[in-house]
MIKOLZA-762374 format. One record per residue (C-alpha): x, y, z; residue number from 0; residue in three letters. Coordinates in steps of 0.02 Angstrom, whole numbers, plus 50000, padded with zeros to 5 digits. Layout:
% residues N
<atom c1="X" c2="Y" c3="Z" i="NUM" aa="ALA"/>
...
//
This chain:
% residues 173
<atom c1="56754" c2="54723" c3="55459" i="0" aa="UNK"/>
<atom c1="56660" c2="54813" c3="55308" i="1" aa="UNK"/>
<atom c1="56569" c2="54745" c3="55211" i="2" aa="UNK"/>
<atom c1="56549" c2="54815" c3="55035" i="3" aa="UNK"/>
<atom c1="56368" c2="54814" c3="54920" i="4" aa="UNK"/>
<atom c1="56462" c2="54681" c3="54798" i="5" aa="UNK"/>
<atom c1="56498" c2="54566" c3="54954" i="6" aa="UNK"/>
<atom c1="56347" c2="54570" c3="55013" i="7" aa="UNK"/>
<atom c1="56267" c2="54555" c3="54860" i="8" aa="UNK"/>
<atom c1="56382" c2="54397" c3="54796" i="9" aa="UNK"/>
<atom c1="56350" c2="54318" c3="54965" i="10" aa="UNK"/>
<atom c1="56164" c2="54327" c3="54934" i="11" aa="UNK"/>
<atom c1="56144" c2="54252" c3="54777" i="12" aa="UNK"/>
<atom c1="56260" c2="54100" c3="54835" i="13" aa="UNK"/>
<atom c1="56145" c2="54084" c3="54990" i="14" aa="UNK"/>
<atom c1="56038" c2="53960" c3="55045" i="15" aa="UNK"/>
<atom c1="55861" c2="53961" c3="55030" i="16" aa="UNK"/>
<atom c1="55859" c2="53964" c3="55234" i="17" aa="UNK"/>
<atom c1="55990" c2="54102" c3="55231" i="18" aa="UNK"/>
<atom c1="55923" c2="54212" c3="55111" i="19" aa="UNK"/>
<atom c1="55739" c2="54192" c3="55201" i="20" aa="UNK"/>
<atom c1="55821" c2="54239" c3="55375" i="21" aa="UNK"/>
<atom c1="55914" c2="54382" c3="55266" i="22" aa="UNK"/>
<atom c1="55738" c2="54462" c3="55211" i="23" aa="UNK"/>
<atom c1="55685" c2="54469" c3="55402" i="24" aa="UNK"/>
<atom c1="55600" c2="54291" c3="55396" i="25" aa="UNK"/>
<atom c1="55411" c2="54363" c3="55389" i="26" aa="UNK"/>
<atom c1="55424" c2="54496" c3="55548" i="27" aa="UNK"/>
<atom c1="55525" c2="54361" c3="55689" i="28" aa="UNK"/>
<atom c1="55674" c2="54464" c3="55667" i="29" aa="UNK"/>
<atom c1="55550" c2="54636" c3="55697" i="30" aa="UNK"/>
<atom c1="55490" c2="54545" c3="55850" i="31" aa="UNK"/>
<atom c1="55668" c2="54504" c3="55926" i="32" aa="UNK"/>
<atom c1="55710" c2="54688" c3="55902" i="33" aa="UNK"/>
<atom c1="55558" c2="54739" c3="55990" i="34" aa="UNK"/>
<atom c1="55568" c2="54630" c3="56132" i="35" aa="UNK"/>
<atom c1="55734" c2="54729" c3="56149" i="36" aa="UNK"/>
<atom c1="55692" c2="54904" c3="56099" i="37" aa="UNK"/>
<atom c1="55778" c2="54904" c3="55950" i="38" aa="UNK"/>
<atom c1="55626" c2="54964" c3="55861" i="39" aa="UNK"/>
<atom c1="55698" c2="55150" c3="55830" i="40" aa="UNK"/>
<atom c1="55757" c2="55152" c3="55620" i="41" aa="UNK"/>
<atom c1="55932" c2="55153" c3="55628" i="42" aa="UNK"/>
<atom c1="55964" c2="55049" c3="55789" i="43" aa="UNK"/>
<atom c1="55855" c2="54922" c3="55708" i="44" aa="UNK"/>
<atom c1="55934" c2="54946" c3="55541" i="45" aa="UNK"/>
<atom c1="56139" c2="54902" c3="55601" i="46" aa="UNK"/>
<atom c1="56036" c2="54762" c3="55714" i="47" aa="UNK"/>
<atom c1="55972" c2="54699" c3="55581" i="48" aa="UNK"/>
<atom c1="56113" c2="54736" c3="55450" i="49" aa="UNK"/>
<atom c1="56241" c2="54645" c3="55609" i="50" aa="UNK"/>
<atom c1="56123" c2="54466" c3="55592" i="51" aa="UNK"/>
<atom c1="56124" c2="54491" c3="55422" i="52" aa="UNK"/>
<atom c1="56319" c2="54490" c3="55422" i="53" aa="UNK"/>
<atom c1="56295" c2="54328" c3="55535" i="54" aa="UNK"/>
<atom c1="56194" c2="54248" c3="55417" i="55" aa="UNK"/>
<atom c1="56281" c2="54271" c3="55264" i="56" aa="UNK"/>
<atom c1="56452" c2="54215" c3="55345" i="57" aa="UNK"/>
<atom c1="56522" c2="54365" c3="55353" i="58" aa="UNK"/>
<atom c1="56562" c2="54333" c3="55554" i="59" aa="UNK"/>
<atom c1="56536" c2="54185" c3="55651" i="60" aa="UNK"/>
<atom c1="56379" c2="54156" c3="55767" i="61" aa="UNK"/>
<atom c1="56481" c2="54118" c3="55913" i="62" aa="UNK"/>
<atom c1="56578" c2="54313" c3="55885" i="63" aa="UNK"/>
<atom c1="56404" c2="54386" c3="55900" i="64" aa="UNK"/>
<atom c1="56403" c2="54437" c3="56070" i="65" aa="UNK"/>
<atom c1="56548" c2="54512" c3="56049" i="66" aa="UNK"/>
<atom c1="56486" c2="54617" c3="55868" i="67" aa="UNK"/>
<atom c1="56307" c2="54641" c3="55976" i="68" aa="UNK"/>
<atom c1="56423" c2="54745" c3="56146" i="69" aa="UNK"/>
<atom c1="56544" c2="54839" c3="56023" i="70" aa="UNK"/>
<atom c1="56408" c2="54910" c3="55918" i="71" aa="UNK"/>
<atom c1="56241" c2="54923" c3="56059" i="72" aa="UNK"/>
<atom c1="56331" c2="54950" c3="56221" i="73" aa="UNK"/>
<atom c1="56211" c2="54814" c3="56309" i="74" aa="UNK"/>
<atom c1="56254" c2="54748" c3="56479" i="75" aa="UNK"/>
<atom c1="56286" c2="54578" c3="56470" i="76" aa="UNK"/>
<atom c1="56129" c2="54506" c3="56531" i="77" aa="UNK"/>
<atom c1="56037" c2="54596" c3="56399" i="78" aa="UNK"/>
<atom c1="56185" c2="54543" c3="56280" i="79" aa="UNK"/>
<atom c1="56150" c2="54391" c3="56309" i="80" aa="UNK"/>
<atom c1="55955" c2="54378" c3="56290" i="81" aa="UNK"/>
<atom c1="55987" c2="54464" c3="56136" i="82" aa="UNK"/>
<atom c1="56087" c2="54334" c3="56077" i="83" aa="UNK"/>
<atom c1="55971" c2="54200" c3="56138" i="84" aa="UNK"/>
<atom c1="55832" c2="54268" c3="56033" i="85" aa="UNK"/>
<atom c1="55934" c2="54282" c3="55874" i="86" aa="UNK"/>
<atom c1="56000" c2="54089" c3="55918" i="87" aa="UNK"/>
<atom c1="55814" c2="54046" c3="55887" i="88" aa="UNK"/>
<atom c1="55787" c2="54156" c3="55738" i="89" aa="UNK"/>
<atom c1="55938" c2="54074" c3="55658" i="90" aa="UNK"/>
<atom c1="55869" c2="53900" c3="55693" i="91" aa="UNK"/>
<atom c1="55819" c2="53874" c3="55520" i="92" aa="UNK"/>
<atom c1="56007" c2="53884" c3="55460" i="93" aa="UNK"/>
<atom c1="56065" c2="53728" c3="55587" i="94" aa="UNK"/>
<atom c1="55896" c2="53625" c3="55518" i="95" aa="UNK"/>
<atom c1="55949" c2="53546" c3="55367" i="96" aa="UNK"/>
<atom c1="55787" c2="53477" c3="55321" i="97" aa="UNK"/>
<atom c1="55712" c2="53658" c3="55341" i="98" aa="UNK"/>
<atom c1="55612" c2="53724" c3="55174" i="99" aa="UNK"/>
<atom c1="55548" c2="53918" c3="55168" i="100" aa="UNK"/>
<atom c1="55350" c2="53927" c3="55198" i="101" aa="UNK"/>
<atom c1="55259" c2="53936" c3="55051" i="102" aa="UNK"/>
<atom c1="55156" c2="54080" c3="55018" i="103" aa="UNK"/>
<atom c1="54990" c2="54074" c3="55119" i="104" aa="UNK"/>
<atom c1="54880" c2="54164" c3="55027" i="105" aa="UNK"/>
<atom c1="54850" c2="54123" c3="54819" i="106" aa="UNK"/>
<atom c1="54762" c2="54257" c3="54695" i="107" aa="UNK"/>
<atom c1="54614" c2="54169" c3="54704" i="108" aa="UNK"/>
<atom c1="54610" c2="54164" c3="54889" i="109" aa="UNK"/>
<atom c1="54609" c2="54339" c3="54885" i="110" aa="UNK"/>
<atom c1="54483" c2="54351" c3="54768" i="111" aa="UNK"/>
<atom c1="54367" c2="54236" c3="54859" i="112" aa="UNK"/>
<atom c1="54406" c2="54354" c3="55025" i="113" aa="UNK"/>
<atom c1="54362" c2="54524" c3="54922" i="114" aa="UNK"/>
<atom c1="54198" c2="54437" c3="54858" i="115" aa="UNK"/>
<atom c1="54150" c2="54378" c3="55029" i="116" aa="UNK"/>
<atom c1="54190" c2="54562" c3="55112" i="117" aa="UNK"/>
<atom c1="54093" c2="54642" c3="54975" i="118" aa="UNK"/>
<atom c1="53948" c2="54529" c3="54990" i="119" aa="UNK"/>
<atom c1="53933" c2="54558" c3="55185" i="120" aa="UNK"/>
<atom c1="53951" c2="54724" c3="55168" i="121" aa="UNK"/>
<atom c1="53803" c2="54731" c3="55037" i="122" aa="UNK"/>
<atom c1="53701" c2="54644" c3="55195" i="123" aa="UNK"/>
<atom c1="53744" c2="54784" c3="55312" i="124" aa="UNK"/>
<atom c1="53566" c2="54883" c3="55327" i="125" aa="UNK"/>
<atom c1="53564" c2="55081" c3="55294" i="126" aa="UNK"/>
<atom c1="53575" c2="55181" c3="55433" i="127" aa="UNK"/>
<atom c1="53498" c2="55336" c3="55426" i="128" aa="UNK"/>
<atom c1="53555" c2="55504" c3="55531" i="129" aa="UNK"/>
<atom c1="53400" c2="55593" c3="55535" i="130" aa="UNK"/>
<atom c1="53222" c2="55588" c3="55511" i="131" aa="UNK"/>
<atom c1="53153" c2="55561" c3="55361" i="132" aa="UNK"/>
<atom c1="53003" c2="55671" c3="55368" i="133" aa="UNK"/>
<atom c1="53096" c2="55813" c3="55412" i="134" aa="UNK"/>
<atom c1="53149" c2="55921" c3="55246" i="135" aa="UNK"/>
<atom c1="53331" c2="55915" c3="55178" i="136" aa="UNK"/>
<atom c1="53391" c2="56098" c3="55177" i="137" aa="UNK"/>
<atom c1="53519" c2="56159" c3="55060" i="138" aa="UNK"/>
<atom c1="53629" c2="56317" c3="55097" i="139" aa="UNK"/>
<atom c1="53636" c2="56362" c3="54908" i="140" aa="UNK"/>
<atom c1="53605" c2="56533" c3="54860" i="141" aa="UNK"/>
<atom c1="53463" c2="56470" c3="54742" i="142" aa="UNK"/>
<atom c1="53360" c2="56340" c3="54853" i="143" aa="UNK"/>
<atom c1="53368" c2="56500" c3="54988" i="144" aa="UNK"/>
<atom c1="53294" c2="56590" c3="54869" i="145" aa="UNK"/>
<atom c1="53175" c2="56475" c3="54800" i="146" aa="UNK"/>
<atom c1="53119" c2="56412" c3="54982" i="147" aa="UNK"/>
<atom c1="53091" c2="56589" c3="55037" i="148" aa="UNK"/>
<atom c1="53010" c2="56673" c3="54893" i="149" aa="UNK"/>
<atom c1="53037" c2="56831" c3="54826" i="150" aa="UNK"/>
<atom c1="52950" c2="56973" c3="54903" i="151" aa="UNK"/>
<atom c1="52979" c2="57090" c3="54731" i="152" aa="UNK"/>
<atom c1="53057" c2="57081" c3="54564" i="153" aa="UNK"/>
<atom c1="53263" c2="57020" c3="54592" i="154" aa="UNK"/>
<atom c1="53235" c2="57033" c3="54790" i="155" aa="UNK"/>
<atom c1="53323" c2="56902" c3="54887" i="156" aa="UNK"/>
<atom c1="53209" c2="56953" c3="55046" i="157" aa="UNK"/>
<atom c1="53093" c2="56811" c3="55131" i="158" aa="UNK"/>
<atom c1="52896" c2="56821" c3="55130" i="159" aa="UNK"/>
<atom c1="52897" c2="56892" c3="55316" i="160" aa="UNK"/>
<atom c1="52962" c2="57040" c3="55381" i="161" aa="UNK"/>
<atom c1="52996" c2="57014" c3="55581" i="162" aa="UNK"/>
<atom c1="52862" c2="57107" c3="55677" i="163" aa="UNK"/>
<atom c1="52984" c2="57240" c3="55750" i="164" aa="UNK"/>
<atom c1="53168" c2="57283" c3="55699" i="165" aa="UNK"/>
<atom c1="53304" c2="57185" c3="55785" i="166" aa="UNK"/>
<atom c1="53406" c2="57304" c3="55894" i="167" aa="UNK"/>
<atom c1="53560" c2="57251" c3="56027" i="168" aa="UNK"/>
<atom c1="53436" c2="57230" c3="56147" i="169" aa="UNK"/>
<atom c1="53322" c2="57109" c3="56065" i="170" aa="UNK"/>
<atom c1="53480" c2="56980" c3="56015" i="171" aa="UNK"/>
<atom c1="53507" c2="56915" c3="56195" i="172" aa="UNK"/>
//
């Protein structure tokens, strides 16, 4: 059976609150079913995940799952039926009537509070430093070359001291 965008979509905004949680992945449990069954590559996890959605909405009954799961993965049946273990206890939430979503864990202000703390540690955090700090900063501009080594006449760029002999291929080893 297909199921169009406008089914899905009208099924979604008649949902549940537990169905439509389960229906956004219900935080990352129904990432961590697929993984336990290597269904992590994109589009095997996206008809997994599009096949429980299906579930969830009503589109297909749970108990015509393991059926759905061997016509469109090609398990073996033990794995079949793990799989459909682990989606039995994802859907929990739908069979609970006294089930409410989880509220959101984390506020603005907690956040706030958690940048200010981070900043504030990392404000303790001494300086470390990479080299010693008697030892001269160089620069490899043209100009501080030119200003550390002096000029030996008017507009040379020559150093101060001429080497004692001239190099030759012999003297570079």
């Amino acid at each position: 059976m297909t199921i169009s965008n406008e089914q899905f979509e009208e099924a979604y905004t008649n949902a549940t609150p537990a169905q439509k949680y389960l229906c956004s992945g219900a935080g990352n449990e129904l990432m961590d079913v697929a993984k336990k069954h290597n269904l992590t590559e994109p589009t095997l996890y996206k008809r997994f995940a599009l096949l429980v959605g299906d579930v969830v909405l009503g589109f297909h009954k749970t108990e015509d799952l393991p059926i759905l799961l061997q016509k469109e993965f090609t398990f073996s049946k033990e794995t079949i039926d793990a799989l459909f273990k682990d989606i039995l206890t994802f859907m929990n939430p739908l069979y609970d009537p006294a089930w409410q979503p989880p509220t959101a864990s984390a506020t603005s202000s907690d956040i706030d509070s958690l940048i200010t703390e981070t900043e504030s540690a990392i404000a303790t955090l001494p300086t470390i430093r990479t080299m010693n700090q008697t030892e001269p900063v160089y620069s490899s501009t043209q100009a501080a070359i030119l200003r550390e080594g002096g000029e030996v006449g008017a507009g040379s760029a020559l150093p101060k001291t001429q080497p004692s002999e001239a190099p030759t291929w012999d003297s570079a080893r």
